[in-house]
DRENDO-1510 file (C-alpha; in Angstrom, 1 decimal, always signed):
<recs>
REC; n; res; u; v; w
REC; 1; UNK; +35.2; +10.1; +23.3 .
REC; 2; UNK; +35.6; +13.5; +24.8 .
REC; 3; UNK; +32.7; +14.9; +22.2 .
REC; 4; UNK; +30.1; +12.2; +24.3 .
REC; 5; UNK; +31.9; +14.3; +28.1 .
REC; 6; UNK; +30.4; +17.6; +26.6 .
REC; 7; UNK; +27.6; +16.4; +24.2 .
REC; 8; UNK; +26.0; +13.3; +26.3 .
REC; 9; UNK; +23.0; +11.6; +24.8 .
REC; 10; UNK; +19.8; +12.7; +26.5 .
REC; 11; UNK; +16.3; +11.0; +26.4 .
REC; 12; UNK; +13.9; +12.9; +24.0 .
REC; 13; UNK; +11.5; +13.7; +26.3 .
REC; 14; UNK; +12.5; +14.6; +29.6 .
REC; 15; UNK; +16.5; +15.7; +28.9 .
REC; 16; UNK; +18.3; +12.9; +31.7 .
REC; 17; UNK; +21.4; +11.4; +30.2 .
REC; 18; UNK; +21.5; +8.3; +28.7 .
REC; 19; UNK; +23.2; +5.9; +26.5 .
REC; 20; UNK; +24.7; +6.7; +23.0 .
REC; 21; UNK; +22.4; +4.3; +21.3 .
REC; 22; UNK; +19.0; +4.9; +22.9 .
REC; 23; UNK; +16.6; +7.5; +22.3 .
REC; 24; UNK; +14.8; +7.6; +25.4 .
REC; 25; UNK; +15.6; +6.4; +28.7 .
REC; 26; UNK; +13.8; +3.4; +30.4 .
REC; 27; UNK; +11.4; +6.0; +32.6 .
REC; 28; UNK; +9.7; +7.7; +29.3 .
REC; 29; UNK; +9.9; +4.1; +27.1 .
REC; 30; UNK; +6.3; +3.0; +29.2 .
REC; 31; UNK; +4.8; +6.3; +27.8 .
REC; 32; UNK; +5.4; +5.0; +23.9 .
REC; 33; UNK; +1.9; +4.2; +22.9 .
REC; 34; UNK; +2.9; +0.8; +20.8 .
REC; 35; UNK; +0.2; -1.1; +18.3 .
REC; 36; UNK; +0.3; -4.3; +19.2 .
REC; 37; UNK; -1.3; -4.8; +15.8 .
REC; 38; UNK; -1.1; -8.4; +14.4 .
REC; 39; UNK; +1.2; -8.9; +11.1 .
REC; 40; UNK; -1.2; -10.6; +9.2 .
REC; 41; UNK; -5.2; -10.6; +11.0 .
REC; 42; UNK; -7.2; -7.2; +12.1 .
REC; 43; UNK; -4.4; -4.8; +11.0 .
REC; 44; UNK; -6.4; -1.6; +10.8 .
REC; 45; UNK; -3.1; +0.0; +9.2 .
REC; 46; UNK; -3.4; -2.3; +6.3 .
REC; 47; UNK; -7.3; -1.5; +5.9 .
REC; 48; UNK; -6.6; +2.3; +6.3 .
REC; 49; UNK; -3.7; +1.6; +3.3 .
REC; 50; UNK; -6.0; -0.2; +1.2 .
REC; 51; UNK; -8.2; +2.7; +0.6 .
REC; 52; UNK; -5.9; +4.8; -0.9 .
REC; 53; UNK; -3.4; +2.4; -3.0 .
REC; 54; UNK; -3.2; -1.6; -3.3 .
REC; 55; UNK; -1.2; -2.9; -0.6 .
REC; 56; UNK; -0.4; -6.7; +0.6 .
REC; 57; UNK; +0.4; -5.9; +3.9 .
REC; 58; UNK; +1.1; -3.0; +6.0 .
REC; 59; UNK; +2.2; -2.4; +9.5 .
REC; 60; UNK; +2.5; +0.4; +12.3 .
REC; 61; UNK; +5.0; +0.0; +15.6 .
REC; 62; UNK; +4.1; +3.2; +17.1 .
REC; 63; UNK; +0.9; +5.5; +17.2 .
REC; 64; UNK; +1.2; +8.8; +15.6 .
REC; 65; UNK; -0.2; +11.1; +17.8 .
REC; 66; UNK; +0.0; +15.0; +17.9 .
REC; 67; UNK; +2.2; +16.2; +21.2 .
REC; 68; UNK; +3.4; +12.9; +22.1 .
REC; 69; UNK; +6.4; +11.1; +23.0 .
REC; 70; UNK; +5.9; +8.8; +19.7 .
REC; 71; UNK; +5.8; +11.5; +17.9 .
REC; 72; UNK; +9.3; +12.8; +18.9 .
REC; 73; UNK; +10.6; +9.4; +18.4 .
REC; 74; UNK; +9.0; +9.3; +14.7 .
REC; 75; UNK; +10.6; +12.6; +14.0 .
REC; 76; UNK; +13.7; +12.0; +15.2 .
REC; 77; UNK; +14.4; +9.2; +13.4 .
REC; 78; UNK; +12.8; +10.4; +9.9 .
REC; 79; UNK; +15.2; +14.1; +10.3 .
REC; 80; UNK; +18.2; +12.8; +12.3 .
</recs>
């Protein structure tokens, strides 16, 4: 499409072009800062949740963190 030629996708944290469907390219994607929480056991999202309102289960992906790449990432896909 000749709107991708002038308006390319780039990565949302250090601008290189990259496919229509990501959001950041492959070099920036081992700076995500993932849970690795477990579903069901020692899910400190689900104790955190717990505290305020009653909850069966809760679960995180991604760590919010101020300045960060998962931070972009969290806002780009809640605004965009």
């Amino acid at each position: 499409m000749i709107l991708d030629l002038l308006f390319p996708n780039r990565c949302l944290h250090c601008n290189r072009i990259i496919e229509a469907d990501l959001l950041v390219c492959d070099l920036c994607f081992g700076q995500i800062h993932f849970t690795h929480y477990d579903y069901f056991r020692n899910n400190p999202v689900k104790e955190q949740c717990k505290l305020s309102f009653p909850v069966e289960n809760a679960y995180a992906l991604i760590q919010f963190e101020e300045d960060s790449l998962s931070r972009k990432i969290i806002h780009e896909l809640k605004y965009r």
